[in-house]
C-alpha positions in Angstrom: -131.9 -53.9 -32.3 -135.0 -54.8 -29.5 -132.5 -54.1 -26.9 -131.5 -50.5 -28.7 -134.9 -49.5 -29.0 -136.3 -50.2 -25.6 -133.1 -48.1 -24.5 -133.8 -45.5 -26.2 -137.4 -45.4 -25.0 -136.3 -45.5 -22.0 -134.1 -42.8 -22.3 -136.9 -40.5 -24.2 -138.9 -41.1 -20.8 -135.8 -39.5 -18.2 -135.8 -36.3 -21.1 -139.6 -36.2 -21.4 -139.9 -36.0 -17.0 -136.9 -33.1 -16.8 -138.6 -31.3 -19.7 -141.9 -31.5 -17.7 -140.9 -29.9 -14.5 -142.1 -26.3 -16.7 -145.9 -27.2 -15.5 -144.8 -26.7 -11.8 -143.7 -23.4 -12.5 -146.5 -22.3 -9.7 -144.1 -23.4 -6.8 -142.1 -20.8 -7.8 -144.3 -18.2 -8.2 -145.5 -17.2 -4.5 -141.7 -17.2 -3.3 -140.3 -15.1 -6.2 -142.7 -12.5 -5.7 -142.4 -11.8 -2.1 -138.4 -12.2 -2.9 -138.5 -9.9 -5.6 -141.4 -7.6 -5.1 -142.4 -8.2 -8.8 -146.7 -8.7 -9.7 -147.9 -11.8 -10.2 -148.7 -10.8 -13.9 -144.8 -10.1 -14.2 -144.0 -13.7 -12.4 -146.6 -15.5 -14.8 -145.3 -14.1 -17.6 -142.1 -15.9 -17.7 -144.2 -19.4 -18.2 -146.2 -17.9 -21.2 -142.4 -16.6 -22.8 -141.5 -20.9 -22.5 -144.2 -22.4 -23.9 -144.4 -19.3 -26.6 -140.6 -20.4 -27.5 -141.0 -24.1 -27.0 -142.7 -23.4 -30.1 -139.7 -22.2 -31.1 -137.8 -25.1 -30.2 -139.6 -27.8 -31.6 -139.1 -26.4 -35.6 -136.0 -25.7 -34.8 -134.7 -29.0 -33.1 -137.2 -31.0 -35.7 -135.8 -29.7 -39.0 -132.3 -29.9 -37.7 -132.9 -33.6 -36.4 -134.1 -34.7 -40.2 -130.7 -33.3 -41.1 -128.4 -34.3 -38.5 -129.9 -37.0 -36.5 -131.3 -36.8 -33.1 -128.0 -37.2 -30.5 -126.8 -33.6 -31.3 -130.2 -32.1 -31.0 -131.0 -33.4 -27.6 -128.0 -32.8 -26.6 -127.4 -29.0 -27.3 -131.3 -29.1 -25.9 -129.9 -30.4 -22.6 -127.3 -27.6 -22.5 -129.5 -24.7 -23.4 -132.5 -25.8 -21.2 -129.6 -26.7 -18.1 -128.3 -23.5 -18.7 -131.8 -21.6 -18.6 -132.3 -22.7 -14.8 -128.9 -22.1 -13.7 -128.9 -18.4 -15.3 -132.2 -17.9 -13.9 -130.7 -18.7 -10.3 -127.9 -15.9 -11.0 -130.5 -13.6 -12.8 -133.2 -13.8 -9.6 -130.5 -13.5 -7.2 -129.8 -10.1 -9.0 -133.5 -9.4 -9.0 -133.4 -9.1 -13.4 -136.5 -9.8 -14.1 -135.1 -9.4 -18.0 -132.9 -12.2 -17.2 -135.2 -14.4 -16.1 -137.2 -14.0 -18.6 -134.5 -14.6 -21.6 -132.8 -17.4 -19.6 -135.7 -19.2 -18.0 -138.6 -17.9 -21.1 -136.2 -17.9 -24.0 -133.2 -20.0 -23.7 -135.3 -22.5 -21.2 -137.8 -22.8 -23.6 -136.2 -23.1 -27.0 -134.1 -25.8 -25.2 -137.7 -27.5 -23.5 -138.6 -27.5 -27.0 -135.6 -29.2 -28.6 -135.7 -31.7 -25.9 -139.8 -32.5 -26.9 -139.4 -33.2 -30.1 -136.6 -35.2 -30.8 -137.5 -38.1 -28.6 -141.1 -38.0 -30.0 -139.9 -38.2 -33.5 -137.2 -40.7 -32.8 -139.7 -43.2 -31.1 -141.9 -42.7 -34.6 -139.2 -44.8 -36.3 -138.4 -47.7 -33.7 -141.7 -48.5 -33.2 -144.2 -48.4 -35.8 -145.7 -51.6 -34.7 -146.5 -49.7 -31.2 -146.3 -46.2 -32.5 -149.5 -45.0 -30.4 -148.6 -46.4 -27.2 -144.9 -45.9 -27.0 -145.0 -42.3 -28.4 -147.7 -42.3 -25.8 -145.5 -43.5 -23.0 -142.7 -40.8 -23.6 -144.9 -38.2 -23.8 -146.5 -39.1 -20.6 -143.0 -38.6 -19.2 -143.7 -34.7 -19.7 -147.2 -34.7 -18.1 -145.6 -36.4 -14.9 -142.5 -33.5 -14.9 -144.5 -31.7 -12.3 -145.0 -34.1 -9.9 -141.1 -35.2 -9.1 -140.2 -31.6 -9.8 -142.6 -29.6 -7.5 -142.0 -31.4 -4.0 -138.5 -30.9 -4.2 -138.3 -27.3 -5.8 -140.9 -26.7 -2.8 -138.8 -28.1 0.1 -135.5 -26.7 -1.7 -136.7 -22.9 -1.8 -138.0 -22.9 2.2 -134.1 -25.0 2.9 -131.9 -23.1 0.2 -134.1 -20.2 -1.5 -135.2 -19.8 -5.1 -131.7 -19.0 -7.2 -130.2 -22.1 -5.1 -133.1 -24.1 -6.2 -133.1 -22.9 -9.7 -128.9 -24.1 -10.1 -129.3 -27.1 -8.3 -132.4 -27.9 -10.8 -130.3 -27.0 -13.8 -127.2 -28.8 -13.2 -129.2 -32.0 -12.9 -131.5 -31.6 -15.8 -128.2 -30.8 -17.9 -126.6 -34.1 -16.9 -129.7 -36.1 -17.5 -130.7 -34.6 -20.8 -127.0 -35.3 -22.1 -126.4 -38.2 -21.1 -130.3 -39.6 -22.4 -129.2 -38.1 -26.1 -126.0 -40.2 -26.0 -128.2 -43.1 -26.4 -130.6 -42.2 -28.9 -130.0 -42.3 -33.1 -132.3 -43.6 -36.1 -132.9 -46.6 -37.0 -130.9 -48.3 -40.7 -133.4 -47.1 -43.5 -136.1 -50.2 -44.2 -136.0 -51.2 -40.4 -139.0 -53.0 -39.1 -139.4 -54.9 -35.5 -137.9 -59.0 -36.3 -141.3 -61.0 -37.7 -143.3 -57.7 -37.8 -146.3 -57.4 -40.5 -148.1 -54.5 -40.6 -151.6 -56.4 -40.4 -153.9 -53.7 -37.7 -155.8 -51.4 -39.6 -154.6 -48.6 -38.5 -151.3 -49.5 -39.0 -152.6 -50.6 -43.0 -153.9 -47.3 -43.0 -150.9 -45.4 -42.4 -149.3 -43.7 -45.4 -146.3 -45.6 -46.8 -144.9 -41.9 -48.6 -142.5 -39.6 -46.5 -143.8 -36.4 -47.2 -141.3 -33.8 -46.8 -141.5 -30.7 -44.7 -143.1 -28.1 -47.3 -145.0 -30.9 -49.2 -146.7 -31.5 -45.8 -147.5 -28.2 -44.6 -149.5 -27.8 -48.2 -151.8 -30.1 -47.9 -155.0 -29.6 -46.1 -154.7 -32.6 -43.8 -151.5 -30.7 -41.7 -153.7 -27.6 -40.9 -156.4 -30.0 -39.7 -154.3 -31.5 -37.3 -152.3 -28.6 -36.6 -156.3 -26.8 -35.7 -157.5 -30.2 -33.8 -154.1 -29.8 -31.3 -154.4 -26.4 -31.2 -158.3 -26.3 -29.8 -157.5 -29.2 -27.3 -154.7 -27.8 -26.0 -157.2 -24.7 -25.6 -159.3 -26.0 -24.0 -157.2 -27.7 -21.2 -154.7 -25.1 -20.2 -157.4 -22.5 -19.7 -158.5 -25.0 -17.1 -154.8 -25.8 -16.1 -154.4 -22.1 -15.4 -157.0 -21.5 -13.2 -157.5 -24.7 -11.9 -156.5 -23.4 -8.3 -159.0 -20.5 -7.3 -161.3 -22.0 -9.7 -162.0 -25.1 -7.1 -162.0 -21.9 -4.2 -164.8 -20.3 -6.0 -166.8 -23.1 -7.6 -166.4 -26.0 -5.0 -165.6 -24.0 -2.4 -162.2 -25.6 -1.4 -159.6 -24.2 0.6 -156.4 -22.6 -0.5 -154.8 -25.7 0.5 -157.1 -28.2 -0.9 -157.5 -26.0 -4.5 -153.7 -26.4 -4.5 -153.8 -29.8 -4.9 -155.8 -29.6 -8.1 -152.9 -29.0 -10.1 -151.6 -32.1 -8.8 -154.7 -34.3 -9.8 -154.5 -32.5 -13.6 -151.0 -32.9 -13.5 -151.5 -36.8 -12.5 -154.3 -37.4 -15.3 -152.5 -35.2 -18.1 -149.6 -37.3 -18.1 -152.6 -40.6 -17.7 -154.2 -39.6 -20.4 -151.1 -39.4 -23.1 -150.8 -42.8 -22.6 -154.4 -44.4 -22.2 -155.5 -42.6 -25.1 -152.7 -43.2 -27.7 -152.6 -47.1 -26.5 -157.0 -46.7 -27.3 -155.6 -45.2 -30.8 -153.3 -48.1 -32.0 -157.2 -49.8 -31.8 -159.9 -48.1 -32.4 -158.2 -45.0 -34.8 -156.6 -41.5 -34.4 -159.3 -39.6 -35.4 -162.0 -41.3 -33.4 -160.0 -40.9 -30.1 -159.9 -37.0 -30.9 -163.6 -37.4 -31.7 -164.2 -38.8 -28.3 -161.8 -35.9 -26.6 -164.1 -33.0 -27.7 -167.2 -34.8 -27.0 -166.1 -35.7 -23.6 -164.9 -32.3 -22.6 -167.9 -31.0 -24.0 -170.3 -32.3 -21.6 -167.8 -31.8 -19.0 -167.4 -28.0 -19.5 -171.3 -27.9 -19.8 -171.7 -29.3 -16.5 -168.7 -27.7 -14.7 -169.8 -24.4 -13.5 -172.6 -26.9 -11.4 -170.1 -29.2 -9.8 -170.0 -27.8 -5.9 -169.3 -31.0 -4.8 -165.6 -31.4 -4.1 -165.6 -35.2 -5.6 -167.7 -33.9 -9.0 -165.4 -31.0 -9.7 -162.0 -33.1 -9.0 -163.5 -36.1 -11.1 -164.4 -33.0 -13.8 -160.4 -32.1 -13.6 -158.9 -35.3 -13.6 -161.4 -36.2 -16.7 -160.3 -33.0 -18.0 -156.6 -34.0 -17.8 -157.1 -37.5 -19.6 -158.0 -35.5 -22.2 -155.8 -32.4 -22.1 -152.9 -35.1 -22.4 -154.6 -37.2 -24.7 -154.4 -35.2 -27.7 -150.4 -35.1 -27.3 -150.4 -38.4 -26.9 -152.2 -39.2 -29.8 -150.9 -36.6 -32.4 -147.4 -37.9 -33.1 -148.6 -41.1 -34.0 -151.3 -39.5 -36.0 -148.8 -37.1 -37.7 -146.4 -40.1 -38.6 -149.5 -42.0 -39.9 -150.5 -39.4 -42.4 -146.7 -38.2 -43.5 -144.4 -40.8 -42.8 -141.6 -40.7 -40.1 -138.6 -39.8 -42.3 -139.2 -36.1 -42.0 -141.3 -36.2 -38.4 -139.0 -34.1 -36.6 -139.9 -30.9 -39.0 -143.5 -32.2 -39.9 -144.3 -32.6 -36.3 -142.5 -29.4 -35.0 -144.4 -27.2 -37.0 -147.7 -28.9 -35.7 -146.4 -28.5 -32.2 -146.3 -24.8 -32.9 -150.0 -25.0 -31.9 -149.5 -25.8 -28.5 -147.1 -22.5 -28.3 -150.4 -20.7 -30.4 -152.7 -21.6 -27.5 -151.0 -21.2 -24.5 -151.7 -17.0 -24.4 -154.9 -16.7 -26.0 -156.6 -19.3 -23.9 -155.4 -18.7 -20.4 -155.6 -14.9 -20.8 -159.5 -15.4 -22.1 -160.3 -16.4 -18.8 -158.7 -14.6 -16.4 -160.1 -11.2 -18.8 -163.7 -12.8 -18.4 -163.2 -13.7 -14.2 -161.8 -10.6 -13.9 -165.0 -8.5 -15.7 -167.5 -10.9 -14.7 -166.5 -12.0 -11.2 -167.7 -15.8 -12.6 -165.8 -18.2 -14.5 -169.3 -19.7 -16.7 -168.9 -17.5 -19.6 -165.9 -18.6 -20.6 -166.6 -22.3 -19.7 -169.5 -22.0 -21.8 -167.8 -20.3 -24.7 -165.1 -23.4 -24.6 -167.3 -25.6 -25.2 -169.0 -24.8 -27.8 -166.3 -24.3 -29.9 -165.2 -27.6 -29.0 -168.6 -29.3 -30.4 -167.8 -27.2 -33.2 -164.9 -28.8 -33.6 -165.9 -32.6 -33.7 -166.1 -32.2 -37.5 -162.7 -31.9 -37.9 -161.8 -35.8 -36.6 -164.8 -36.4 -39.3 -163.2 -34.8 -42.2 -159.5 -35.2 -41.8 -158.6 -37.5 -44.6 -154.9 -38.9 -45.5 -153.5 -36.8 -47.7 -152.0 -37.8 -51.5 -148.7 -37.4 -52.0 -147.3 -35.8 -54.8 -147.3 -38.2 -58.2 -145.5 -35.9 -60.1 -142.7 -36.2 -58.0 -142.6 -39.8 -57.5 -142.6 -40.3 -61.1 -139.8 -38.0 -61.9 -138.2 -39.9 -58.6 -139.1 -43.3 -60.4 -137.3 -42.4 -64.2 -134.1 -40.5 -62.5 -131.3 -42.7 -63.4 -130.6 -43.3 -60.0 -133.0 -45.2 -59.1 
């Protein structure tokens, strides 16, 4: 059973790195347009359609996991996102942009999100004495996508072109994917780690009821955390979209050196899921979210006054730590407050946040650069709804589960 679960961790990692490779879409940006001839607005758009359907994905692939088991969910997640780069290959080199929007956008992203969730919800179970950290871990796995993707992807387009690049991706991202679900499956009902006693608070504080997926999503305590994910992840891709000619206009960088900010986000975000869910398994879920919109805060407060090229990349990386903190954090938190029996549905539907706020956000502040000419009033506007938002850590309470039900549970002749 150790050996099994440390496998299957393992495993969760290789998924969580192939899933990740979405945040470089950027490399292939530049090269499909002057292929193509389409805008930029029509090139971006196919990133917003995958994390709007990853959404998708994640109820999906969680309510079927709590059903069937993980294995055949990651697995037809490997397929459909595999497939999505290989039919965006064909579909570029036919110049559809309609095609690479439905197999990159739709089918990529239903898969990405699939692939996300079963993994996360799977680790929930093996490792409740670690459940911070280790969901932590895997997660971190995504955050780090980018950075084996993107220096390959960029060498492979100038050697083979994009729709070479894009096959070549896919067919390696379907074997990997498949083979990693192979190895994952639940753990027997009542499993706990060999001489492991539940004795850390937060642990002791974690709710000892499965919740089901509707009995969840009633409670007030889901749209809390379903809010607190949704604000962070707010806040951190509006950065993570502009991050590039945002360092050109504030700190003055160069193309070259403003490029490389994605890269130092990309570094931290994937940082950050782990730091900050390990610091949870200590010092509490809610405080470490507490911590995350006070820190970026002060940080979006200061940014627009960082010209120094060290201040603004230390802003960035800070602001990654925390952008990848609060997906760190939340599965554990999820599990805490509703069990891990139905986590694949629970936590899909909280993941639907991140889908919610990856087209508001972003298109917020390109509206306001583009009006303004400056990037401060959106800044400003982000954080103050984020020290808004530090009552919500304060007020989220575990929610009761339903003692109707498990009294009629209790006097069933079954039990």
């Amino acid at each position: 059973m150790v050996s099994r679960r440390w496998r299957i961790a393992a495993a969760a990692i290789v998924t969580q790195v192939c899933l990740g490779a979405v945040y470089g879409w950027s490399v292939f940006v530049a090269p499909l347009v002057a292929m193509t001839g389409w805008s930029l607005t029509q090139v971006s758009l196919t990133f917003t359609l995958a994390i709007a359907f990853l959404g998708v994905g994640t109820i999906l692939g969680g309510l079927w996991q709590d059903r069937a088991g993980p294995r055949p969910v990651a697995t037809l997640a490997g397929i459909l996102y595999g497939a999505g780069y290989l039919l965006a290959g064909w579909f570029v080199a036919e110049h559809s942009l309609g095609g690479l929007y439905f197999s990159y956008g739709v089918l990529g992203g239903i898969g990405m999100g699939m692939g996300y969730i079963t993994p996360v919800a799977t680790l929930t179970k093996w490792f409740p004495d670690r459940r911070g950290l280790m969901t932590g871990v895997a997660v971190a796995g995504y955050g780090a996508g980018a950075l084996v993707m993107s220096p390959f992807a960029a060498r492979s387009i100038a050697a083979r072109g994009v729709p070479a690049t894009f096959e070549v991706l896919g067919v390696v991202y379907l074997v990997l994917i498949v083979a990693a679900a192979r190895v994952y499956s639940h753990p027997p009902a009542g499993w706990r780690p060999e001489g492991w006693q539940p004795t850390g608070s937060v642990v002791r504080a974690a709710s000892a009821y499965d919740f089901s997926v509707p009995e969840a999503m009633r409670t007030r305590t889901f749209w809390t955390l379903w809010l607190m994910l949704f604000l962070n992840v707010s806040a951190g891709i509006m950065i993570i979209s502009q991050a590039s000619p945002m360092a050109q206009q504030l700190a003055h960088m160069t193309p070259v050196a403003a490029a490389g900010m994605v890269g130092v986000i990309s570094m931290f975000n994937g940082a950050g899921r782990v730091l900050w869910a390990w610091a949870s398994d200590s010092i509490g879920r809610a405080r470490v979210y507490l911590l995350l919109y006070i820190i970026q805060a002060v940080i979006f407060i200061a940014l627009p006054h960082l010209t120094s090229v060290t201040l603004f990349s230390a802003a960035l990386a800070i602001i990654g730590l925390c952008y990848g903190g609060g997906f760190g954090t939340m599965p554990s938190f999820t599990a805490d407050f509703f069990g891990s029996k139905y986590m694949g549905g629970i936590y899909g539907w909280i993941l639907l946040a991140w889908a919610a706020a990856a087209i508001p956000s972003p298109l917020l502040i390109a509206r306001l650069r583009q009006t303004t000419g400056q990037y401060d009033q959106a800044i400003y506007s982000i954080a103050g709804v984020l020290l808004v938002a530090t009552v919500l850590p304060l007020m989220v309470r575990r929610p009761e589960p339903d003692t109707r039900k498990q009294s009629a549970v209790a006097a069933s002749p079954s039990s």
